[in-house]
N, CA, C and O atoms as CSV, one atom per row, in Angstrom:
chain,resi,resn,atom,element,x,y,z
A,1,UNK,N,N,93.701,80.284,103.554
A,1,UNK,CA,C,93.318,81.655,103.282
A,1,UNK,C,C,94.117,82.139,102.080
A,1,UNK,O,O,95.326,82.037,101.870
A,2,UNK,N,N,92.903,82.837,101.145
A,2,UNK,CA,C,94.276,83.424,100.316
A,2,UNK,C,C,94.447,85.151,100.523
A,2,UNK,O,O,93.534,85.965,100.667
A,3,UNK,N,N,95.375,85.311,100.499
A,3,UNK,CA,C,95.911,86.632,100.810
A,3,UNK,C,C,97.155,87.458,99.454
A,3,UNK,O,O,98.287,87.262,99.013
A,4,UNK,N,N,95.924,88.483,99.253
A,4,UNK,CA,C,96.484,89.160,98.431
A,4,UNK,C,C,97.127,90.647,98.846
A,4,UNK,O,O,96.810,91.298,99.841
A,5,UNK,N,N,97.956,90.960,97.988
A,5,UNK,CA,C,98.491,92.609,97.835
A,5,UNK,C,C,98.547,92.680,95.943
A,5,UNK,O,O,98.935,91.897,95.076
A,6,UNK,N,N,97.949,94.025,95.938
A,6,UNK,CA,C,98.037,94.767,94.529
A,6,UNK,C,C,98.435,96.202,94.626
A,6,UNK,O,O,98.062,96.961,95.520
A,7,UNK,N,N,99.176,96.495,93.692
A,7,UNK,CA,C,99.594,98.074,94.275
A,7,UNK,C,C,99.090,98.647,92.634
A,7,UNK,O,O,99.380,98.119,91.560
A,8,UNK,N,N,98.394,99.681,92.830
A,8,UNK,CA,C,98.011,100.381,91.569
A,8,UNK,C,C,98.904,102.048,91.159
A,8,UNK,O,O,99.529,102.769,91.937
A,9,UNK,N,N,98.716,102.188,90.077
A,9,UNK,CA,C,99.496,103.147,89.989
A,9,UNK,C,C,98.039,104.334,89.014
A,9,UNK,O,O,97.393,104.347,87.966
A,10,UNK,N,N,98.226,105.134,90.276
A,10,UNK,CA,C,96.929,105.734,89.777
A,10,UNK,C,C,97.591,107.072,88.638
A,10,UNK,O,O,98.701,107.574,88.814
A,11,UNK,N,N,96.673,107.461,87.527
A,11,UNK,CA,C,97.413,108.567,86.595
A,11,UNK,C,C,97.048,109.924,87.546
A,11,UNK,O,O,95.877,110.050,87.905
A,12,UNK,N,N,97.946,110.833,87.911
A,12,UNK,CA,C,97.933,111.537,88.942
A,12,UNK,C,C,96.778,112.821,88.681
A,12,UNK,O,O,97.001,113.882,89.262
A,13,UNK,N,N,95.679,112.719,87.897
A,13,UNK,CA,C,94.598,113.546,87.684
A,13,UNK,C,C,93.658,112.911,88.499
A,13,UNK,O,O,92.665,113.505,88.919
A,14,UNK,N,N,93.930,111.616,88.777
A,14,UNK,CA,C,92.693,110.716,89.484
A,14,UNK,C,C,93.149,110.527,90.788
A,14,UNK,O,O,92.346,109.849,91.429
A,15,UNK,N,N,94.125,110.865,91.425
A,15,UNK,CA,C,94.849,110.502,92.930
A,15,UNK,C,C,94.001,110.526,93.800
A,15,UNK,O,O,93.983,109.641,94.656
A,16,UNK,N,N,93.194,111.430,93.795
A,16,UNK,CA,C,92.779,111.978,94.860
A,16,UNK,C,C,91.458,111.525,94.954
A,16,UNK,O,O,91.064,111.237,96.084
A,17,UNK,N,N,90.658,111.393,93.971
A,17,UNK,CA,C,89.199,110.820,93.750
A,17,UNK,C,C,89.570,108.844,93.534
A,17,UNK,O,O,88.613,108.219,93.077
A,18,UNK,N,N,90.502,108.238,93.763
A,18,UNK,CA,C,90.452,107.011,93.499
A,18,UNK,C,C,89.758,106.426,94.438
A,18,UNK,O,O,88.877,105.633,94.104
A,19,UNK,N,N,89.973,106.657,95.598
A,19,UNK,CA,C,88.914,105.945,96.555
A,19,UNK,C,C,87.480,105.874,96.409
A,19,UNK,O,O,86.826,104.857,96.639
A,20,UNK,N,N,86.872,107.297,95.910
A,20,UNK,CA,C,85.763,107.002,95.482
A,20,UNK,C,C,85.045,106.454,93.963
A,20,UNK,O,O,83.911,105.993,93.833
A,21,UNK,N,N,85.847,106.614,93.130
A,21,UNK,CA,C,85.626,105.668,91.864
A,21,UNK,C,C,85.704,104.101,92.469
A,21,UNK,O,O,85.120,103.275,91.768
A,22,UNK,N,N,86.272,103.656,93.534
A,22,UNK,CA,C,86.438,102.202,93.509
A,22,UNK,C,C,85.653,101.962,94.935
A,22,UNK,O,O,86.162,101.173,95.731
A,23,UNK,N,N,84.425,102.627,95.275
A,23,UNK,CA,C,84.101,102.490,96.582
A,23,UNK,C,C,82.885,101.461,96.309
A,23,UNK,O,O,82.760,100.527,97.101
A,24,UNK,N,N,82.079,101.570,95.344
A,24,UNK,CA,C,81.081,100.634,95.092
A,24,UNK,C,C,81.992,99.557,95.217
A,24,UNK,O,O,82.121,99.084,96.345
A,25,UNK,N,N,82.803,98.963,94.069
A,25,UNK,CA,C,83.557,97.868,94.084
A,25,UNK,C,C,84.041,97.072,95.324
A,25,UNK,O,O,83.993,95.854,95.492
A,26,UNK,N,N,84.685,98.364,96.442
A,26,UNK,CA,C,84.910,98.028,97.817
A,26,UNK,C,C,83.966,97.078,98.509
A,26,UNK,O,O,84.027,95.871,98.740
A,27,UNK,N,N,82.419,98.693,98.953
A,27,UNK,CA,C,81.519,97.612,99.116
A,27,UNK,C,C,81.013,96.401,98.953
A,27,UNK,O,O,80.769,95.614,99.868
A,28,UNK,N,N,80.785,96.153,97.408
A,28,UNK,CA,C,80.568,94.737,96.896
A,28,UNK,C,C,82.221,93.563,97.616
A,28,UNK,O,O,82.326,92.462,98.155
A,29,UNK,N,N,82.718,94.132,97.389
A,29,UNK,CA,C,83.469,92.762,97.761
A,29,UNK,C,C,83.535,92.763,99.613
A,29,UNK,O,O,83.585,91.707,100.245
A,30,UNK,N,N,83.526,93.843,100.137
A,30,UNK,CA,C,83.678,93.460,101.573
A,30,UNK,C,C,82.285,92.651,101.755
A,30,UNK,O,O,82.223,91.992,102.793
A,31,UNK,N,N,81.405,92.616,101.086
A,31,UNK,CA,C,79.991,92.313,101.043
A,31,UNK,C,C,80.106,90.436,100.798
A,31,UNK,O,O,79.390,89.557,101.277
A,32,UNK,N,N,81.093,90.345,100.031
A,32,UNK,CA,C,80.882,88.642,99.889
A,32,UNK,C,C,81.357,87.360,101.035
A,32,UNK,O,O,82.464,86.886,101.292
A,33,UNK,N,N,80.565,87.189,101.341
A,33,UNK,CA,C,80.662,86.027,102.280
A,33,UNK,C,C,81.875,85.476,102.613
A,33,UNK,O,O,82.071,85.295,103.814
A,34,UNK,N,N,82.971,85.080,101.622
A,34,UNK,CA,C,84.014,84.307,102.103
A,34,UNK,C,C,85.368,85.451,102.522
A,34,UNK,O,O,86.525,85.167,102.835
A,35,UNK,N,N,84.612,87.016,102.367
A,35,UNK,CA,C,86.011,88.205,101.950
A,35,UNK,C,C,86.534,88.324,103.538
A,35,UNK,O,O,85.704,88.717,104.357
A,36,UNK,N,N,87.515,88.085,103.872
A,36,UNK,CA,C,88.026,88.290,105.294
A,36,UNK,C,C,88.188,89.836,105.519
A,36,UNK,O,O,87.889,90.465,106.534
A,37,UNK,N,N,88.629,90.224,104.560
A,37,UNK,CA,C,89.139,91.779,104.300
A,37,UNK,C,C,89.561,92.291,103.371
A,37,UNK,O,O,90.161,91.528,102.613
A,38,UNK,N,N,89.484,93.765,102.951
A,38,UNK,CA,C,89.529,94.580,101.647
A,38,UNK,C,C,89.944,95.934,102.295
A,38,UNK,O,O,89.177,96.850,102.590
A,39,UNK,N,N,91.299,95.895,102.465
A,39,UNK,CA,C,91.588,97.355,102.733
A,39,UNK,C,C,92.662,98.370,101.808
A,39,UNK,O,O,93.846,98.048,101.709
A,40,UNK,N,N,92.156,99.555,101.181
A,40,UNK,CA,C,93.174,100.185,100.708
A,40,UNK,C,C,93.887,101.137,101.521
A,40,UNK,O,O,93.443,101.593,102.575
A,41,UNK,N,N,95.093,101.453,100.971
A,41,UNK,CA,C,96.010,102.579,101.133
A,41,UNK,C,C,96.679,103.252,100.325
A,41,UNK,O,O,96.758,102.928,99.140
A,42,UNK,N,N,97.341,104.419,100.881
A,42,UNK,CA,C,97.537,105.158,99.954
A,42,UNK,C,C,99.159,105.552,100.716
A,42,UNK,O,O,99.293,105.997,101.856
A,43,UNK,N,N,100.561,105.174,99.496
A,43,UNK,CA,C,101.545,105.179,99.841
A,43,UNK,C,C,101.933,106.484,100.578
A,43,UNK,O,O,101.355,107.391,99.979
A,44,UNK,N,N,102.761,107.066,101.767
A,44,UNK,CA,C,103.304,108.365,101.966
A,44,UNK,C,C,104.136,108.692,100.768
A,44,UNK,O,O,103.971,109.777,100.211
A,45,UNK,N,N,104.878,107.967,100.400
A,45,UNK,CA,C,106.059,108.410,99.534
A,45,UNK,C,C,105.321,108.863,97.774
A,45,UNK,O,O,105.935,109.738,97.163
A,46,UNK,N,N,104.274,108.345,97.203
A,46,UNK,CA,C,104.244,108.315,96.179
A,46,UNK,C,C,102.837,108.253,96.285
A,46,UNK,O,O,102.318,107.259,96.794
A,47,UNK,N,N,102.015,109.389,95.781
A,47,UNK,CA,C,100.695,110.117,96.358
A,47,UNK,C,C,100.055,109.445,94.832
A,47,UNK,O,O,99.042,110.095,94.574
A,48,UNK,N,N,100.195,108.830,94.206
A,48,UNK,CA,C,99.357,108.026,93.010
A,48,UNK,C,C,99.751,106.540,92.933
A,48,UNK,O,O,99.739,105.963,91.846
A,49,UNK,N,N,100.132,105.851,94.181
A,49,UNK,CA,C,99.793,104.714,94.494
A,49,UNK,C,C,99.245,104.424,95.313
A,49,UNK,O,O,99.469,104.958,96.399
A,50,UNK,N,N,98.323,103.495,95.185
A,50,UNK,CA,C,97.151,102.810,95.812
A,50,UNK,C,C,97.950,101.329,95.991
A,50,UNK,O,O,98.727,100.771,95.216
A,51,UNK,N,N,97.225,100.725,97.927
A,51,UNK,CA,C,98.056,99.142,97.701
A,51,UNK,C,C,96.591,99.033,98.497
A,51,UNK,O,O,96.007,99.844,99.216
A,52,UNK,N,N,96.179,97.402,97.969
A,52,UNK,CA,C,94.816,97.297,98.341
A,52,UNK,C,C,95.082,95.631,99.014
A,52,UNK,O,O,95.281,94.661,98.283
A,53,UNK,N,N,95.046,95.573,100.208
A,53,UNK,CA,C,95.295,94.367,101.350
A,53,UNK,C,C,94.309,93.530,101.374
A,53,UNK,O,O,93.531,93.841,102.275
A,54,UNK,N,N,93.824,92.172,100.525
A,54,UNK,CA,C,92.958,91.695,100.714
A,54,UNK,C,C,92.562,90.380,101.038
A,54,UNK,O,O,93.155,89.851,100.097
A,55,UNK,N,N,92.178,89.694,101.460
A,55,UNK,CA,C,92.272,87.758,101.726
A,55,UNK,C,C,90.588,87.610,101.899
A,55,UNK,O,O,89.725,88.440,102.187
A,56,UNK,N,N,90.533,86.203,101.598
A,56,UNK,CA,C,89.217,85.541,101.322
A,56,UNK,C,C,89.912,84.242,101.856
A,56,UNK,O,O,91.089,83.905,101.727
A,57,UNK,N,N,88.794,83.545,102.544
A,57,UNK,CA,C,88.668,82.430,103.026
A,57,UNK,C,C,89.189,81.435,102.714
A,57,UNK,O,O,90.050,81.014,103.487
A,58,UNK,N,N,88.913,80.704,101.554
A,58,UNK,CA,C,89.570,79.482,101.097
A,58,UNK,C,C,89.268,79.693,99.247
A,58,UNK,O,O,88.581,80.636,98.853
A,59,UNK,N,N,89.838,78.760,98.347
A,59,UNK,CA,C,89.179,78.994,96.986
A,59,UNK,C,C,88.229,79.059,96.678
A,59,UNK,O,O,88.207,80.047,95.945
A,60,UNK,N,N,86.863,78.461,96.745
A,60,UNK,CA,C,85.556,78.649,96.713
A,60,UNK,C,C,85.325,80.525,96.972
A,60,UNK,O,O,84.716,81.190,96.134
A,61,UNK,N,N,85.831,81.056,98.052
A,61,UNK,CA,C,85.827,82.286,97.694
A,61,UNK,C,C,86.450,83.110,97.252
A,61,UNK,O,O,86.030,84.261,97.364
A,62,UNK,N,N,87.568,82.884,96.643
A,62,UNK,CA,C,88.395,83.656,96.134
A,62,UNK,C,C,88.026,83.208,94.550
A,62,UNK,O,O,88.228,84.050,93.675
A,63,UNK,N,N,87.534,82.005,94.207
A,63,UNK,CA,C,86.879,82.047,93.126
A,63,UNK,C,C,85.916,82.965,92.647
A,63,UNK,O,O,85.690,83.464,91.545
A,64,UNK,N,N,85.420,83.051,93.745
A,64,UNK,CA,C,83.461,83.645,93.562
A,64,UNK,C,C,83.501,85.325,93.669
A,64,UNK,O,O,82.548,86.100,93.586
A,65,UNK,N,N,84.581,85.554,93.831
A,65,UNK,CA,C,85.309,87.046,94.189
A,65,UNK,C,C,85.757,87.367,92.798
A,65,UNK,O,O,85.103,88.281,92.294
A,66,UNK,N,N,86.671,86.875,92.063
A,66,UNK,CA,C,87.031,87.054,90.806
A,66,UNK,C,C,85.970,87.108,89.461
A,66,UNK,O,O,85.996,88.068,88.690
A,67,UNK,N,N,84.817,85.686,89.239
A,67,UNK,CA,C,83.788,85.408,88.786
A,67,UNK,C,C,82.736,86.323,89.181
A,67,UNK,O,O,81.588,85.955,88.931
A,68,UNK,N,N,82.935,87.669,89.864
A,68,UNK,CA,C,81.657,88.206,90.278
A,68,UNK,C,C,81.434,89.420,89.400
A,68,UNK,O,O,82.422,90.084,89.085
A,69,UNK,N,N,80.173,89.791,88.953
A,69,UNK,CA,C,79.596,91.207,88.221
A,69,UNK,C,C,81.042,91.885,88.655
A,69,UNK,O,O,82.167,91.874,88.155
A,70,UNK,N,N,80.425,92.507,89.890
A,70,UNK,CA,C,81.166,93.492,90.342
A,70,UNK,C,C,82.221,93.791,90.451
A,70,UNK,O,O,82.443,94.934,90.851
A,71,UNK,N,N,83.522,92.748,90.091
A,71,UNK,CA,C,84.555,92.229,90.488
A,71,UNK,C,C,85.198,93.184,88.516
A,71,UNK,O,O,86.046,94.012,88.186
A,72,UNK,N,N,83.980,92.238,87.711
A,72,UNK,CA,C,84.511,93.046,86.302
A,72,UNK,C,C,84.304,94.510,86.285
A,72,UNK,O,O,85.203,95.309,86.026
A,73,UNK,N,N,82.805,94.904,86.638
A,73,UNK,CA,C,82.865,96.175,86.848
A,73,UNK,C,C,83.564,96.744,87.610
A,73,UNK,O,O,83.423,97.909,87.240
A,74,UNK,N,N,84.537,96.766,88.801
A,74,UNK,CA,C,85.238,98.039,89.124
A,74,UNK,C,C,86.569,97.282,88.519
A,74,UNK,O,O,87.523,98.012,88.787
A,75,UNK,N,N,86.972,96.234,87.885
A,75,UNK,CA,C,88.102,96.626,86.786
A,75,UNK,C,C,87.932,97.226,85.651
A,75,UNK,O,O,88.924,97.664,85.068
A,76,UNK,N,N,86.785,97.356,85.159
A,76,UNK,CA,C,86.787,98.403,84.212
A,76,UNK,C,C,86.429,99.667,85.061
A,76,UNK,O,O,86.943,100.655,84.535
A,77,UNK,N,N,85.838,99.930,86.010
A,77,UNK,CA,C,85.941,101.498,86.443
A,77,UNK,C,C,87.230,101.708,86.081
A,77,UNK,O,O,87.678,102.429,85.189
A,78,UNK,N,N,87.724,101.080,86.780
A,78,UNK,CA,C,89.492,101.685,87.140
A,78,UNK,C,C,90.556,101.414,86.426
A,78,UNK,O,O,91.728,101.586,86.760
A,79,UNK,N,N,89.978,100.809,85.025
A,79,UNK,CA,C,91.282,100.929,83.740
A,79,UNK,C,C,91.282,102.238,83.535
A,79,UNK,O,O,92.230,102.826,84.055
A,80,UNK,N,N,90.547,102.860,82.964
A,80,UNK,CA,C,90.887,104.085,82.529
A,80,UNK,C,C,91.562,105.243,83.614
A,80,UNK,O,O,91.940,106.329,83.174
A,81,UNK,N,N,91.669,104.918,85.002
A,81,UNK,CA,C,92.233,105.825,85.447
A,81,UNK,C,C,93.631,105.349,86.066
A,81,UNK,O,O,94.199,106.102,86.856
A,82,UNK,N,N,94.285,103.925,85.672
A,82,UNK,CA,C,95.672,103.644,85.904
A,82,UNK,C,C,96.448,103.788,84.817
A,82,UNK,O,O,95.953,103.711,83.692
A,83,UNK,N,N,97.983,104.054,85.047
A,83,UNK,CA,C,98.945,104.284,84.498
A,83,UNK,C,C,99.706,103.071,83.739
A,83,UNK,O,O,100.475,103.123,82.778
A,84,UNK,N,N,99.131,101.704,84.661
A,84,UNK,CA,C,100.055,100.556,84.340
A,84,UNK,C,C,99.042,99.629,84.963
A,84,UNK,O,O,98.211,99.883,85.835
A,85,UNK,N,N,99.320,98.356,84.249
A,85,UNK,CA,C,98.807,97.072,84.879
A,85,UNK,C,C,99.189,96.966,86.279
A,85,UNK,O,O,100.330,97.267,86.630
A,86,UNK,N,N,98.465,96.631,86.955
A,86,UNK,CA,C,98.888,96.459,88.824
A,86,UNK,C,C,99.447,95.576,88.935
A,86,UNK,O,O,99.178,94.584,88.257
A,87,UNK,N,N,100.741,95.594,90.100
A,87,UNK,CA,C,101.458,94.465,90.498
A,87,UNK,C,C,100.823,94.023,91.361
A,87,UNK,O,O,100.195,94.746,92.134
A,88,UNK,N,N,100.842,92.256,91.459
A,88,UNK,CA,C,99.756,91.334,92.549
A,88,UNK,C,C,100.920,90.725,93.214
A,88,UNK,O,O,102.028,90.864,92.697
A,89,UNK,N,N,100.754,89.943,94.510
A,89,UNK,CA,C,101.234,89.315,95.011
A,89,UNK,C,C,100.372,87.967,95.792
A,89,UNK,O,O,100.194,88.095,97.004
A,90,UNK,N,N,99.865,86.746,95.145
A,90,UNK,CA,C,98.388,86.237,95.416
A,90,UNK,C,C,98.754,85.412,96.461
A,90,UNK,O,O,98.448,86.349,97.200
A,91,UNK,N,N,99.123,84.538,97.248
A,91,UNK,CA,C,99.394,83.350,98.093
A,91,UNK,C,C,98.088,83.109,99.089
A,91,UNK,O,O,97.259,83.891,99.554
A,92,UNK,N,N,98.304,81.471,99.225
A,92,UNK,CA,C,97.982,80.960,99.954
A,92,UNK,C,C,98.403,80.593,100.862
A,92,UNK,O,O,99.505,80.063,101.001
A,93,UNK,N,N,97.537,80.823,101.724
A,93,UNK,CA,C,98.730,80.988,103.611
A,93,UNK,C,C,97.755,80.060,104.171
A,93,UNK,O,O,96.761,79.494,103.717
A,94,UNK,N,N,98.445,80.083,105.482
A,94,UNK,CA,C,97.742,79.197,106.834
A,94,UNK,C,C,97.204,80.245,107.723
A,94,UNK,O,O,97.859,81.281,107.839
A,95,UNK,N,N,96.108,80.109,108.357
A,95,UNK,CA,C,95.471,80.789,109.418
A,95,UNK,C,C,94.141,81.189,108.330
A,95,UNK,O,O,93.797,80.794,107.216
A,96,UNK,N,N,93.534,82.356,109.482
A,96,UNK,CA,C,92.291,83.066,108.936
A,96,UNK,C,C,92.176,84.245,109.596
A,96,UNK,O,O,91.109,84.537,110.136
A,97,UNK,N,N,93.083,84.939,109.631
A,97,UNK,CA,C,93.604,86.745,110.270
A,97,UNK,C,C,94.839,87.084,111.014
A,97,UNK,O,O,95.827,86.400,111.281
A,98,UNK,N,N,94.686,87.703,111.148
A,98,UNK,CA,C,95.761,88.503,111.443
A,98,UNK,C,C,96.335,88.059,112.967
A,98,UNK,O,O,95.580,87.905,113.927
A,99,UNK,N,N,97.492,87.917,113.013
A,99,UNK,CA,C,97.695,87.288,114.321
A,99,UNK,C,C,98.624,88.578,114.798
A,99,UNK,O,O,98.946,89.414,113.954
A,100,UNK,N,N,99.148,88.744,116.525
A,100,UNK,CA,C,100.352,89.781,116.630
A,100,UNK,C,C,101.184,88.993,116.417
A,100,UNK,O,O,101.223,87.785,116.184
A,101,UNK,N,N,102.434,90.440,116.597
A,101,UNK,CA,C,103.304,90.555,116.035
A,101,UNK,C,C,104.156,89.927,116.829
A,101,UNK,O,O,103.553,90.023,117.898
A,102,UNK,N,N,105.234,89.292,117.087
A,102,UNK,CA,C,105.586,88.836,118.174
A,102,UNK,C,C,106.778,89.531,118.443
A,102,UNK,O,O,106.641,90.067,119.543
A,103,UNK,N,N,107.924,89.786,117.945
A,103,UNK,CA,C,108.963,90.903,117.771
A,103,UNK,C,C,108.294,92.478,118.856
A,103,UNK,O,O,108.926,93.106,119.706
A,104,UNK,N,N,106.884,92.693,118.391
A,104,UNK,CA,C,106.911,93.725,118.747
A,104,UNK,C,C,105.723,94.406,120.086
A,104,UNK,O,O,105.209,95.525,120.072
A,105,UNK,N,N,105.567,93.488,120.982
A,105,UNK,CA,C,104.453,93.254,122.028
A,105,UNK,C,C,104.236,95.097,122.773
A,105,UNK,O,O,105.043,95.974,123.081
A,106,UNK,N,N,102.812,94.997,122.808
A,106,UNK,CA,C,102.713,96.402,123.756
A,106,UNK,C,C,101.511,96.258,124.772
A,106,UNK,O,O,100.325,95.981,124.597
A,107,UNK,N,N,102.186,96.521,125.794
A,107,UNK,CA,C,100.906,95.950,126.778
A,107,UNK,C,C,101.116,94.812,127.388
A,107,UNK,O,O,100.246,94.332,128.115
């Protein structure tokens, strides 16, 4: 699985509307076959960062995720409304979701 984190730094005129400038984009990728998950957030501490939680299956889809229309189009939606190039964090892990936590059992 590969499993990503990107944290964006939104220019603080756009904070508040970023979710919906990048919601097509969302769609399309929760939409591709190999996408395990695509979730954003929005930091408490710092109200113009965005961190967007995402993993795809194996390379074949994390290829086909990058190589896609849509993939260029909402990076260009969303140049013009960041402050800075986004920090990534890309790896390839073992499994295919989310497992618990074991430290922290309830129930």
């Amino acid at each position: 699985m590969h499993f990503i984190v990107v944290k964006f730094q939104v220019k603080p005129e756009f904070a508040d509307t970023f979710p919906e400038s990048t919601a097509e984009f969302t769609a399309a990728t929760r939409a591709e076959p190999g996408n395990l998950w695509f979730d954003w957030s929005r930091s408490i501490e710092d109200p113009t960062e965005y961190v967007l939680v995402e993993a795809f299956a194996d390379d074949g889809a994390a290829g086909a995720h990058v190589s896609s229309e849509h993939f260029a189009a909402g990076l260009d939606t969303m140049r013009p409304l960041l402050v800075a190039t986004p920090k990534i964090v890309s790896r390839k892990v073992d499994g295919v979701g989310w497992d618990e936590m074991g430290e922290l059992k309830i129930g």
